[in-house]
ROMAR-171515 format. One record per atom (N, C-alpha, C, O, CB): x, y negated, z; residue number from 1; residue in three letters. Coordinates in pm, 1 decimal. Atoms other than C-alpha are relative to their C-alpha. Last residue first. Glycine has a CB too. Example, Ala and Ser with C-alpha at 12.3 -4.5 7.8 and 13.67 -1.06 7.14 Angstrom:
     east    north       up num residu
    -82.0    119.0     -6.0   2    SER
   1367.0    106.0    714.0   2    SER
    -77.0   -109.0     73.0   2    SER
    -26.1   -219.8     89.9   2    SER
     41.4    -46.2   -141.5   2    SER
     89.0    119.0      0.0   1    ALA
   1230.0    450.0    780.0   1    ALA
     90.0   -120.0      0.0   1    ALA
    193.6   -118.1     66.5   1    ALA
    -99.2     -2.7    124.6   1    ALA
# end
This chain:
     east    north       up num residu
    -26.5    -22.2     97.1  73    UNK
  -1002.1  -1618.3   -881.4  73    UNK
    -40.8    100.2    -78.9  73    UNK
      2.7    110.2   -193.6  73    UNK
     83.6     -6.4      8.3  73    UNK
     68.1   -127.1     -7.1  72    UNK
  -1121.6  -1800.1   -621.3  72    UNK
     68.7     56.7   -141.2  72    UNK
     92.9    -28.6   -226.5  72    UNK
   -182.8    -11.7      7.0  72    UNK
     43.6     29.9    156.1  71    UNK
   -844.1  -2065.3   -537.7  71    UNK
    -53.7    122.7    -36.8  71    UNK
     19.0    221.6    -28.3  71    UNK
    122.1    -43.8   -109.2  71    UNK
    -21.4   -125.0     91.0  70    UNK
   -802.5  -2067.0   -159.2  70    UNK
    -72.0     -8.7   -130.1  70    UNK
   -187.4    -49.9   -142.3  70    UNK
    -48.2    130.1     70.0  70    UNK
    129.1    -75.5     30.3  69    UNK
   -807.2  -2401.9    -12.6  69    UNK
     22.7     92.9    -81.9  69    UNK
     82.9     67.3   -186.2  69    UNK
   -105.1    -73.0    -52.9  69    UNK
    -30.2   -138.2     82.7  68    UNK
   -528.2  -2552.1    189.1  68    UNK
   -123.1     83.5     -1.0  68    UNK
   -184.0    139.2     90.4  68    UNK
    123.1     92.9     67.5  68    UNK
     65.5   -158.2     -7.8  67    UNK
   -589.2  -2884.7    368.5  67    UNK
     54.6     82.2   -113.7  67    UNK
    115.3     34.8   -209.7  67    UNK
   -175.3      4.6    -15.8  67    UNK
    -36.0   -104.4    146.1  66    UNK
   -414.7  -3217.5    424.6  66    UNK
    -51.2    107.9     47.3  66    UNK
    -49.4    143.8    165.0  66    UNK
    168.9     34.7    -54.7  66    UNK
    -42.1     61.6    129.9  65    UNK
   -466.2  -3531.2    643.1  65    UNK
      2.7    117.8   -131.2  65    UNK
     -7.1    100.0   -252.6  65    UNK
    158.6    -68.5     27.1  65    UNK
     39.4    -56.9     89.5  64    UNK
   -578.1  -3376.4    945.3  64    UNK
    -43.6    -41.2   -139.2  64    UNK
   -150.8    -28.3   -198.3  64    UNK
    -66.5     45.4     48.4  64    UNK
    122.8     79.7     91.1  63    UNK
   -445.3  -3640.1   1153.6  63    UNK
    -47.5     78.0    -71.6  63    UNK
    -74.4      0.1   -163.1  63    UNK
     30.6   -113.5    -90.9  63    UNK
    160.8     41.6   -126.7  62    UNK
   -204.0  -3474.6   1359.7  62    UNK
    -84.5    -53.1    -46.9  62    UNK
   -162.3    -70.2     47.0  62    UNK
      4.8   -101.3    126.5  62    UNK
     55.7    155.7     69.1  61    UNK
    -95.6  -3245.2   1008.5  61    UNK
    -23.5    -54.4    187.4  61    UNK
    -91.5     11.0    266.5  61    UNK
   -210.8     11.3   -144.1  61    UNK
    -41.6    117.1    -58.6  60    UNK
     34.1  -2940.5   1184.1  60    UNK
     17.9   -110.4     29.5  60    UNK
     77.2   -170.2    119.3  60    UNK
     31.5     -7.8      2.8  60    UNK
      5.3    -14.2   -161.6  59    UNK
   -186.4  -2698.5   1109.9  59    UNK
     34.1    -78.9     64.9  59    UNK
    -29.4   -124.2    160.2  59    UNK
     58.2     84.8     56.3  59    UNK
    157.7     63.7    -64.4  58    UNK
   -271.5  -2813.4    747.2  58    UNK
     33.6     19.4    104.1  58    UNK
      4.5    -86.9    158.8  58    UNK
   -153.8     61.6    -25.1  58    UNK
     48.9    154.8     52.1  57    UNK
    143.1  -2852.0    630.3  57    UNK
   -188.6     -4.8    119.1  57    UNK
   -221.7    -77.6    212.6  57    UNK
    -34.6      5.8   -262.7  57    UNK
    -28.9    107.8   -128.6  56    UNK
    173.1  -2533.1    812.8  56    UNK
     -4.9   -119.7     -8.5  56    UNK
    -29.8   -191.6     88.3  56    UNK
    114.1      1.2     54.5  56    UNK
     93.0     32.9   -105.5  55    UNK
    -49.2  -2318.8    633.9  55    UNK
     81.0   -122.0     60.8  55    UNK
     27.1   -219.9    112.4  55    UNK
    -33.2    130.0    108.7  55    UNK
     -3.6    -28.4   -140.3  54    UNK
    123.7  -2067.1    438.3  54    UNK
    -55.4    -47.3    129.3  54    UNK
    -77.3     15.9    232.6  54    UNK
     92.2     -6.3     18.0  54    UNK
     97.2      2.0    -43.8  53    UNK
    -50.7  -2120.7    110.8  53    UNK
     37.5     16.3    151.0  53    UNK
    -52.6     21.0    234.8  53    UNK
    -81.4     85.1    -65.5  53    UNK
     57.8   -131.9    -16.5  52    UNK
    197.9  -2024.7   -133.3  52    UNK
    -84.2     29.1     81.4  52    UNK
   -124.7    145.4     82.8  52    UNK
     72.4     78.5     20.2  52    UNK
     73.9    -52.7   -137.4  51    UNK
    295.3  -2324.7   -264.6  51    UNK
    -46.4    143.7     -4.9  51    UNK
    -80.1    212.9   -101.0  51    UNK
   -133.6    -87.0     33.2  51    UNK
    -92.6    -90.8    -92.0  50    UNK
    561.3  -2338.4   -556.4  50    UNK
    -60.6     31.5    105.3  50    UNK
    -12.3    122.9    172.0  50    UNK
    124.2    -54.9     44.4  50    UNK
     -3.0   -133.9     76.9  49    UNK
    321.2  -2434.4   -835.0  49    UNK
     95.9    100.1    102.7  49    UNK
    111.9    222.1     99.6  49    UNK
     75.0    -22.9   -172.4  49    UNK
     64.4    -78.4    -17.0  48    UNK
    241.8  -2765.1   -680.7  48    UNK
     10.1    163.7    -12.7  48    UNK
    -61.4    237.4     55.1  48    UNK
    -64.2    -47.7    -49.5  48    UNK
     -5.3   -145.7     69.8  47    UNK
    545.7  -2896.6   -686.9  47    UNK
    -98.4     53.1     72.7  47    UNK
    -82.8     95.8    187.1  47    UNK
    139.4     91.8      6.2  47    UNK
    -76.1    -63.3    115.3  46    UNK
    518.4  -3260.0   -614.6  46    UNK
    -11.9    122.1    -61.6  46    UNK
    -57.2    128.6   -175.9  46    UNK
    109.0      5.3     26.3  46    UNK
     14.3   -156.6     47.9  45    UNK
    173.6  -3270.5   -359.1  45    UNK
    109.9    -47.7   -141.2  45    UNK
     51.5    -78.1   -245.2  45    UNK
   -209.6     72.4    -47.1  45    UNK
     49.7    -59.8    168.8  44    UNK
    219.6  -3636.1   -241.4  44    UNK
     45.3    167.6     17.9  44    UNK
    126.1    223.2     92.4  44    UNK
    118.5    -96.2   -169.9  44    UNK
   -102.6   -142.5     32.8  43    UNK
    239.7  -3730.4    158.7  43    UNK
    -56.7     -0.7   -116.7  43    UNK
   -175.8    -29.5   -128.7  43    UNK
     -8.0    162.1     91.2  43    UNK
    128.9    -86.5    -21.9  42    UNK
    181.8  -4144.0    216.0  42    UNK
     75.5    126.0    -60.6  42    UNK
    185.0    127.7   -116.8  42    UNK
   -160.5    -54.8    -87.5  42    UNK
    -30.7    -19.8    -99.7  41    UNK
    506.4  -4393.1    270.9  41    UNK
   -124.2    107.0     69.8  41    UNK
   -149.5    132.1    187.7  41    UNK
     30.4   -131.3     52.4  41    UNK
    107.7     74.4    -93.8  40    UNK
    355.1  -4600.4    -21.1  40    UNK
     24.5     26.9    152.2  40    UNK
    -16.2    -51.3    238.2  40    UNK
   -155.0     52.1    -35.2  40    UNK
     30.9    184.3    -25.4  39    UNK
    625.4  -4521.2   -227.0  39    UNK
    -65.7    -67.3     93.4  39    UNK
    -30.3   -172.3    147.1  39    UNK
    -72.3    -61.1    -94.4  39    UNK
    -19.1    101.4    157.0  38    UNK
    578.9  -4150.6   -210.2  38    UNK
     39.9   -149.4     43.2  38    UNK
     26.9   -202.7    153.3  38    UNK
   -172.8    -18.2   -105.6  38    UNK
     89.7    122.9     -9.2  37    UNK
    645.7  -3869.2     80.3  37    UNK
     15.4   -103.9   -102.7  37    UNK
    124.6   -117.1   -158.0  37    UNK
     19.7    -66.5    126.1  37    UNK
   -149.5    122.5    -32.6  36    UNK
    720.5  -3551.0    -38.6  36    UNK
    -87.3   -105.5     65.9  36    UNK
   -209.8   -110.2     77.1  36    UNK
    105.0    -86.7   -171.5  36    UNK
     52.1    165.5    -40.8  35    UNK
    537.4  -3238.5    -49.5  35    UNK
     99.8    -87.8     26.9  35    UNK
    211.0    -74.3     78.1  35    UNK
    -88.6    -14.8    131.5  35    UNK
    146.2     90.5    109.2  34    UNK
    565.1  -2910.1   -245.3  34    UNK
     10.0   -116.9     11.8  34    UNK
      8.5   -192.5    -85.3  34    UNK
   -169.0     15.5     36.4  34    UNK
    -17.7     93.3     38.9  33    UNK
    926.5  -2788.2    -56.1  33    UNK
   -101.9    -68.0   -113.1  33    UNK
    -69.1   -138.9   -208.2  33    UNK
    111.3     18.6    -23.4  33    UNK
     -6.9    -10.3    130.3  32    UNK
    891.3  -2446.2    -52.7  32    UNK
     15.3   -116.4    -61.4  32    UNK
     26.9   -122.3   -183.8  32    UNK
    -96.5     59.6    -46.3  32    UNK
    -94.3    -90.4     36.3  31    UNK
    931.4  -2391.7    320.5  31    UNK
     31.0    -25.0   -172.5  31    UNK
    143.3      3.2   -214.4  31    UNK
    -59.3    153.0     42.6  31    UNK
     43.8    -88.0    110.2  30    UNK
    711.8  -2697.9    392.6  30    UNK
    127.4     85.0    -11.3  30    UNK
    235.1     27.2      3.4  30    UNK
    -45.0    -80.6   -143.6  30    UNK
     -5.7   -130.3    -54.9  29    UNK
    794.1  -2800.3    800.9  29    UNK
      5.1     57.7   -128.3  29    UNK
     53.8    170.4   -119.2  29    UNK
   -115.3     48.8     98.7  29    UNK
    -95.6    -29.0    -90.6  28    UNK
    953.5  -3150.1    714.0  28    UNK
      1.5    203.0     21.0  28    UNK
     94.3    283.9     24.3  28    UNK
    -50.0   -104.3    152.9  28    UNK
    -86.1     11.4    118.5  27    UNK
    723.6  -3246.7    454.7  27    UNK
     92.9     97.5     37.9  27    UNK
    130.0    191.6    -32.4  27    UNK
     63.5   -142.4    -32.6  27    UNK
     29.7   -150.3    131.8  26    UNK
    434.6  -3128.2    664.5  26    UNK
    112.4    -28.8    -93.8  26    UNK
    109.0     44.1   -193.0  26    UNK
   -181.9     -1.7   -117.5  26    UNK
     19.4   -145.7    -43.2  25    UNK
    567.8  -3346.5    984.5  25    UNK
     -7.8    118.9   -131.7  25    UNK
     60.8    218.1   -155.9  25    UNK
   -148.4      1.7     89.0  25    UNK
   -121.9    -64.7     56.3  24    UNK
    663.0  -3658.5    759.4  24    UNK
      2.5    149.5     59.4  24    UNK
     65.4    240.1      4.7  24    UNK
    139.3    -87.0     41.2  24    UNK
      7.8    -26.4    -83.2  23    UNK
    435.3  -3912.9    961.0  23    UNK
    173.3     84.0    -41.3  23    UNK
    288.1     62.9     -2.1  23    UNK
   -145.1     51.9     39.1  23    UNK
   -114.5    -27.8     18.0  22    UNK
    315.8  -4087.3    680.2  22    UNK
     87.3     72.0     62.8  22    UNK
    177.8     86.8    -19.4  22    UNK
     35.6    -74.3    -10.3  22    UNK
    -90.7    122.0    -14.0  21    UNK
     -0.3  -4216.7    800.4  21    UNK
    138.7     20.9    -12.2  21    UNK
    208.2    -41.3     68.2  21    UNK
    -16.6    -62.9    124.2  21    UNK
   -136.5    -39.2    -65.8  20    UNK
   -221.6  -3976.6    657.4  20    UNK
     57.6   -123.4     24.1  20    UNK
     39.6   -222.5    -46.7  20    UNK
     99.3     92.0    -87.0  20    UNK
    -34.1    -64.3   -104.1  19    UNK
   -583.7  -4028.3    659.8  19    UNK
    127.3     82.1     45.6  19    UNK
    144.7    166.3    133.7  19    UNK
    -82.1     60.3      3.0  19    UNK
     87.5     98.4   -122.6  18    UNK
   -685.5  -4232.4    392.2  18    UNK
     56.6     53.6    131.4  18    UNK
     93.3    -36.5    206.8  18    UNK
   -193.8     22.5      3.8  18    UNK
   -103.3     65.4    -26.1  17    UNK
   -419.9  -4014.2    189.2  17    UNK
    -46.8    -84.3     66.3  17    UNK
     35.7   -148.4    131.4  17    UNK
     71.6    -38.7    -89.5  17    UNK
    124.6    106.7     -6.9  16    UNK
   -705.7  -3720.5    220.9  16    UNK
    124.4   -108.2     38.0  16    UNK
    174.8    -93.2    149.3  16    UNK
   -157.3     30.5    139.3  16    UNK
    -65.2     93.9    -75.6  15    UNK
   -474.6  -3449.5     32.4  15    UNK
    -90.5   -125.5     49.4  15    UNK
   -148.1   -189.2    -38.8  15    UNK
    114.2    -44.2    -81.2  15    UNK
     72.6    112.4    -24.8  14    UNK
   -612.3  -3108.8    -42.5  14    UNK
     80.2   -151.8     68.2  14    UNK
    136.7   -151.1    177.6  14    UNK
   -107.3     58.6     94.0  14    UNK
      5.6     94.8    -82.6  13    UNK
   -356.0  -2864.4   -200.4  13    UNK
    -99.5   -128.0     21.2  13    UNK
    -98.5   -218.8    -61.9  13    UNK
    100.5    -31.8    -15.4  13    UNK
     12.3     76.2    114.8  12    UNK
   -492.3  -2553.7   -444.5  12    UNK
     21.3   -104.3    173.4  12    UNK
    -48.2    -84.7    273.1  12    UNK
   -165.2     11.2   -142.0  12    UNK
     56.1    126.3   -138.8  11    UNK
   -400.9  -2250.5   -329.0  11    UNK
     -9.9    -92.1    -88.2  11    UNK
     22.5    -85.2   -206.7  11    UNK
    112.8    -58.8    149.2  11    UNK
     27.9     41.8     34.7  10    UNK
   -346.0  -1886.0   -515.8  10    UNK
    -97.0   -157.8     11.1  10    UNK
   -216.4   -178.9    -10.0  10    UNK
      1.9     83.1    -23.6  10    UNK
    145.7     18.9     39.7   9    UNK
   -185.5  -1703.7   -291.6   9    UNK
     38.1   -112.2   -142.2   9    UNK
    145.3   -152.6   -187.4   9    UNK
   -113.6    -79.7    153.8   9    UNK
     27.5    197.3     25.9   8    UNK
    194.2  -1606.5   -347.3   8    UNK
   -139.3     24.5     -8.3   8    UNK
   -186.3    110.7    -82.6   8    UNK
     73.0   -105.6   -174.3   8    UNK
     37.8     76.3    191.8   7    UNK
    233.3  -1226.4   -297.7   7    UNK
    -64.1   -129.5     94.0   7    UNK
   -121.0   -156.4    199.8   7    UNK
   -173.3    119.0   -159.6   7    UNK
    -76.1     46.1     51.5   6    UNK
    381.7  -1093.6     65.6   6    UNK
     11.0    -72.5   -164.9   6    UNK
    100.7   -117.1   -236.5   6    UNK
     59.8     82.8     30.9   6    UNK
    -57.1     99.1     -6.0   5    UNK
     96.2  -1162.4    262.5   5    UNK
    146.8      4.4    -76.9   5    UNK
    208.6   -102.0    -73.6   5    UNK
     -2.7    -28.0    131.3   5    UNK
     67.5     98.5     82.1   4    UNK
    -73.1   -873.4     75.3   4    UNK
     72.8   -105.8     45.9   4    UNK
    128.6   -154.1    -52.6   4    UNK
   -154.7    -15.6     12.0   4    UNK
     61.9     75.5    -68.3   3    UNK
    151.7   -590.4    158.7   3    UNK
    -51.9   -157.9    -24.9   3    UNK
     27.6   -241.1    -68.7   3    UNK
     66.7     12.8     86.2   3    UNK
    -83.5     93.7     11.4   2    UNK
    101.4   -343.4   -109.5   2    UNK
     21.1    -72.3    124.9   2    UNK
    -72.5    -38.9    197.4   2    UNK
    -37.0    -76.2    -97.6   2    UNK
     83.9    117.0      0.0   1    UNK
      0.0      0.0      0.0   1    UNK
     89.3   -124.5      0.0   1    UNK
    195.8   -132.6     61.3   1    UNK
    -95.9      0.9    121.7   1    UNK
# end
């Protein structure tokens, strides 16, 4: 049997930039390096294609600035 957490989901990043204040926590924790912070000093989704859905960007947000939604497929 495969084990499933080891394949890449299929995620799609939520960002509510109203509600980040820059902070840098999810940049800091991403393993794959998706998120940066932009110009404005708000988080952007760069490489989308490298997430894999682990979570810690949404867990750790304090503002619940960003979510992870499973992409039905």
């Amino acid at each position: 049997m495969a084990n499933a957490l080891a394949a890449p989901k299929a995620v799609h990043i939520v960002v509510r930039e109203g509600w980040c204040k820059g902070c840098g926590i999810c940049v800091a924790l991403c393993p794959k390096e998706v998120l940066s912070l932009n110009g404005s000093g708000k988080v952007a989704v760069v490489n989308p294609d490298r997430c894999v859905g682990c979570g810690r960007c949404e867990i750790h947000c304090p503002d619940f600035a960003i979510g992870i939604e499973v992409k039905k497929q």
